[in-house]
C-alpha positions as CSV (number, residue, x, y, z in Angstrom):
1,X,56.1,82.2,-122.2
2,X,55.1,79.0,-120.6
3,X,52.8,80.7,-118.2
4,X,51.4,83.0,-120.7
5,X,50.6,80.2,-123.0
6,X,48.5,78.2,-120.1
7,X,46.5,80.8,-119.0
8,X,46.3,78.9,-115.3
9,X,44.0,79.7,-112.9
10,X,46.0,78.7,-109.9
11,X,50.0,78.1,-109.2
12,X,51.0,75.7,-106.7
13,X,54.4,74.8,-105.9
14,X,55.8,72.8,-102.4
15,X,58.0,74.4,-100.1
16,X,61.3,75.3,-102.0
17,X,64.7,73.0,-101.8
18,X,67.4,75.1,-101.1
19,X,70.3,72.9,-100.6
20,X,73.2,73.6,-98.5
21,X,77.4,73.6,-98.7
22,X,78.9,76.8,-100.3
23,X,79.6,78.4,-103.6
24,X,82.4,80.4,-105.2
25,X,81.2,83.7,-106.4
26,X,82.3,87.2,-107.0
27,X,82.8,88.4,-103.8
28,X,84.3,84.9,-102.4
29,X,82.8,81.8,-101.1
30,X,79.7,82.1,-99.8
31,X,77.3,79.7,-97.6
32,X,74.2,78.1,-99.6
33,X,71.5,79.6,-99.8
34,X,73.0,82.8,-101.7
35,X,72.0,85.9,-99.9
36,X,69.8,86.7,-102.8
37,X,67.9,83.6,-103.1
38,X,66.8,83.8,-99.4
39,X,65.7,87.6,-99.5
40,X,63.3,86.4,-103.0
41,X,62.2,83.5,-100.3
42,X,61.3,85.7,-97.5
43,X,57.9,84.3,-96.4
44,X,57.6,81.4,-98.5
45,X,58.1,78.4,-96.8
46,X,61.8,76.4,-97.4
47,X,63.5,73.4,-96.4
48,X,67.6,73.2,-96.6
49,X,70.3,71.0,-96.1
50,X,69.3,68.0,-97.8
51,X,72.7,68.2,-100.5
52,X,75.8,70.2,-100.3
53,X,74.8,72.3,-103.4
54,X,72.6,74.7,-104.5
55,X,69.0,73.6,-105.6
56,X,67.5,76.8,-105.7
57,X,69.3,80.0,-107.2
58,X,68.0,82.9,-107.6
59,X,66.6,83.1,-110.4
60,X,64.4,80.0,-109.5
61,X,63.7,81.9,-106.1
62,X,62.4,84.8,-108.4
63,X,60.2,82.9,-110.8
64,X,58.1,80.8,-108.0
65,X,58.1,84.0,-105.7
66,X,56.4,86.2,-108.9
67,X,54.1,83.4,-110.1
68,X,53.0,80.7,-107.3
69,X,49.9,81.5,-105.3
70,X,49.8,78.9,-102.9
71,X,52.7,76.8,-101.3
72,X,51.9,73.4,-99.9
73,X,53.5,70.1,-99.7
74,X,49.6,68.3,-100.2
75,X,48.7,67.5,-103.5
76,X,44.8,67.9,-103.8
77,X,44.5,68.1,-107.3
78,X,44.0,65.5,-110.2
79,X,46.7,65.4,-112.5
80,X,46.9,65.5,-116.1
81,X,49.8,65.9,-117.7
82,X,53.5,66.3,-116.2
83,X,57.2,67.8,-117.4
84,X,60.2,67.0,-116.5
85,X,63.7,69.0,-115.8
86,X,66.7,67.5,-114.2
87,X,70.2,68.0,-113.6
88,X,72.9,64.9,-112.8
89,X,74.4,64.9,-109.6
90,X,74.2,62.0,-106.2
91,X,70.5,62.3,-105.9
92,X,67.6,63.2,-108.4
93,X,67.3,66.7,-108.5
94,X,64.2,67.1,-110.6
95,X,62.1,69.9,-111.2
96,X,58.5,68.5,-111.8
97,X,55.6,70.2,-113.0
98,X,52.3,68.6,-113.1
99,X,49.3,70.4,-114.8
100,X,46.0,69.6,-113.7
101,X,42.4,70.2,-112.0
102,X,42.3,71.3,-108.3
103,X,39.8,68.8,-106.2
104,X,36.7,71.1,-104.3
105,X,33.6,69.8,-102.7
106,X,30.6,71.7,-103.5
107,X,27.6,71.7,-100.7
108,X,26.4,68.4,-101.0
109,X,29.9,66.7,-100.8
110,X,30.8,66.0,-104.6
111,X,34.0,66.2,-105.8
112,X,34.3,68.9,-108.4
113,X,37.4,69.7,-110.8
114,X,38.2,73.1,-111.7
């Protein structure tokens, strides 16, 4: 609904934290990332290992691999407003979403926001 409702002309998103450990599932205990979340990642660039829990699952995988068109860890765009989500554990595991104008030059050099 979200995306629907801004009517962006651009998703960016930064490489995707996937966590590390295992999880109990169905079919036993598992290594992190789930099977599932990596095949949704395939080409989009990840970074793991950074907690012993999982920080991406599937269904996150799923939305940022249908909607994002460009993965970076730069941010060259001016922001406006941001949300917030977050769940409690050691470390802030946040999900952040800024909405704002991406930064172009145009031939002579000025910065222009789209």
């Amino acid at each position: 609904m979200c995306l629907d409702y801004l009517q962006m002309d651009k998703i960016m998103a930064s490489s995707v934290q996937l966590g590390g450990g295992f999880v109990k599932c169905a079919h036993g205990i598992i290594p992190i990332p789930a099977p599932a979340t990596v095949e949704i990642l395939r080409n989009i660039p990840v970074k793991s290992g950074i907690v012993p829990f999982e920080t991406t699952t599937p269904t996150g995988a799923a939305i940022l691999a249908a909607n994002v068109d460009t993965f970076t860890d730069s941010m060259d765009f001016a922001v406006d407003k941001i949300g917030y989500g977050n769940r409690d554990f050691e470390i802030p595991n946040v999900l952040r979403v800024y909405l704002g104008c991406e930064n172009r030059s145009d031939k002579q050099g000025t910065i222009v926001k789209y």
